[in-house]
C-alpha positions in Angstrom: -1.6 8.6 38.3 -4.0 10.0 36.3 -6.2 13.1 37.7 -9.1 13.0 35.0 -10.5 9.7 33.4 -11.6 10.0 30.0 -15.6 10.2 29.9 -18.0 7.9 28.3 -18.4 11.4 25.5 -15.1 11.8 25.1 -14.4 8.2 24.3 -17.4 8.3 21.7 -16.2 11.2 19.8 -13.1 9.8 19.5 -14.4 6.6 18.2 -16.6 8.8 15.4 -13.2 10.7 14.7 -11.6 7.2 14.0 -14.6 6.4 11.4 -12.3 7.8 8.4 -9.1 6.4 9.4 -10.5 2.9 9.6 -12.3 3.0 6.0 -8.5 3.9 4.8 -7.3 1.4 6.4 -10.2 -1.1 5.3 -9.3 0.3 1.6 -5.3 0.2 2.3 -5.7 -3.6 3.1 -7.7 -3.9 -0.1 -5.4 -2.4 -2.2 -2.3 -4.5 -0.8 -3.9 -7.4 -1.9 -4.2 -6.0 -5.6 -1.1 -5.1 -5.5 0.1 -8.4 -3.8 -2.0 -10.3 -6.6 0.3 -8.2 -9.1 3.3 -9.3 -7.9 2.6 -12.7 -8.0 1.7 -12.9 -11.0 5.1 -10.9 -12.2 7.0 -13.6 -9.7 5.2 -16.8 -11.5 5.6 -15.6 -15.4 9.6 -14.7 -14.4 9.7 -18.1 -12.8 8.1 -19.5 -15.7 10.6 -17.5 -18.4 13.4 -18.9 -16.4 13.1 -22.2 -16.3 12.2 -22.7 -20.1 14.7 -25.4 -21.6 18.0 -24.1 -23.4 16.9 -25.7 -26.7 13.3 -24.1 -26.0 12.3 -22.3 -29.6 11.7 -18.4 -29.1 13.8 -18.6 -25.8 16.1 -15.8 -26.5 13.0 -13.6 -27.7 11.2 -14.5 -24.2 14.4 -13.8 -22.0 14.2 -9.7 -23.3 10.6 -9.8 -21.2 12.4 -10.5 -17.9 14.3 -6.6 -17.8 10.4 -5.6 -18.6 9.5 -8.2 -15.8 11.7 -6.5 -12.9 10.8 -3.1 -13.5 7.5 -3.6 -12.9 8.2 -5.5 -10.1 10.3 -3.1 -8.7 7.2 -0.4 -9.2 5.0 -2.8 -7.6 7.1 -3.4 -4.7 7.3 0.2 -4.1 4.3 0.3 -4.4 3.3 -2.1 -1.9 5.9 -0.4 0.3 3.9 3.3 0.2 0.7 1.3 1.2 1.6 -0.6 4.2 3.4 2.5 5.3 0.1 4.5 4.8 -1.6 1.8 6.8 1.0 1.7 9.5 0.6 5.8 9.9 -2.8 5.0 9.6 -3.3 2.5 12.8 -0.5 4.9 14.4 -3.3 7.7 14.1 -6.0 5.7 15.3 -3.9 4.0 18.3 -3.0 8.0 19.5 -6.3 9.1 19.0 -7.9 6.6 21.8 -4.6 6.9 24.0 -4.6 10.9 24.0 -8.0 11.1 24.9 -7.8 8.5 27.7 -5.4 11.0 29.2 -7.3 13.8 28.3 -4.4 15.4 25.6 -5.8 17.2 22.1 -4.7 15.7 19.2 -6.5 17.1 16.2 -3.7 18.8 15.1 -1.2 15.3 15.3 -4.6 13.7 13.8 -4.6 15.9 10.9 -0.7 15.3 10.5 -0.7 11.4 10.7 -3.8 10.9 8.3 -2.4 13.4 5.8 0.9 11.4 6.2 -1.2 8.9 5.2 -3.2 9.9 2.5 0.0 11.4 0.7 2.0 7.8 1.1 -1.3 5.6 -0.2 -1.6 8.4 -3.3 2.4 7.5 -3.4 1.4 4.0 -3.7 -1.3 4.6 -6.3 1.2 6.6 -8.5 3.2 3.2 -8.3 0.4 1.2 -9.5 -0.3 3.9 -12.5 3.5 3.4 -13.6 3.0 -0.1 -13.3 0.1 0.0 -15.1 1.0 1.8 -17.9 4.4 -0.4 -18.1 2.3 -3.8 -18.2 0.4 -1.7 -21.6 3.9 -1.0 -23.3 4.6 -4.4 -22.8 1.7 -5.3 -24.6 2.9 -3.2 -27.6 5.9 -4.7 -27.1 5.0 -8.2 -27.5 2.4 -7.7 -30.9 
């Protein structure tokens, strides 16, 4: 049984301490729908290149896109994968935040662990998108 409830001050700070982690997670749900948006549109122009008739003209020349196709796929889903990891860390931080000070525990130091887990996996995921990014311009070279 617990000895010490949590006060009505304690309980606040901790809610102005979760401020931070809730805009990243507000702009890690954001950028999973970017990256989400990406992807489908990688998914619908493969789908597209592979259903194109065998006596299609240029079809051989449109078949060399789809190696381009899955590697930037592939950086996309990694780099959806970095961002719902950051967000899970991130509602991870938040949940132990509230739960240590409702039985009176510190956790700045495990705060400042989980958020810069994070921040480190969402930059991860940005990195993705850059690759990805710059990939989808050499493509553009590729195809002028």
């Amino acid at each position: 049984m617990l000895t010490e409830v949590a006060t009505a001050e304690q309980i606040s700070r901790v809610i102005s301490q979760a401020t931070a982690p809730a805009f990243l997670l507000g702009a890690v749900a954001a950028f999973i729908s970017v990256l989400i948006t990406r992807m489908n549109r990688i998914v619908d122009r493969s789908n597209f290149l592979g259903a194109l008739p065998e006596d299609h003209p240029g079809r051989n020349n449109l078949k060399l896109v789809l190696p381009r196709l899955k590697r930037r796929a592939r950086l996309l889903n990694k780099a959806i994968e970095c961002a719902v990891i950051s967000g899970i860390c991130t509602t991870v931080l938040v949940i132990l935040a509230f739960a240590s000070s409702f039985l009176n525990l510190r956790h700045e130091y495990g705060a400042a662990i989980m958020f810069s887990i994070a921040l480190m996996f969402f930059a991860a995921s940005l990195v993705a998108l850059l690759l990805e990014v710059r990939a989808a311009q050499h493509d553009l070279d590729f195809y002028v």
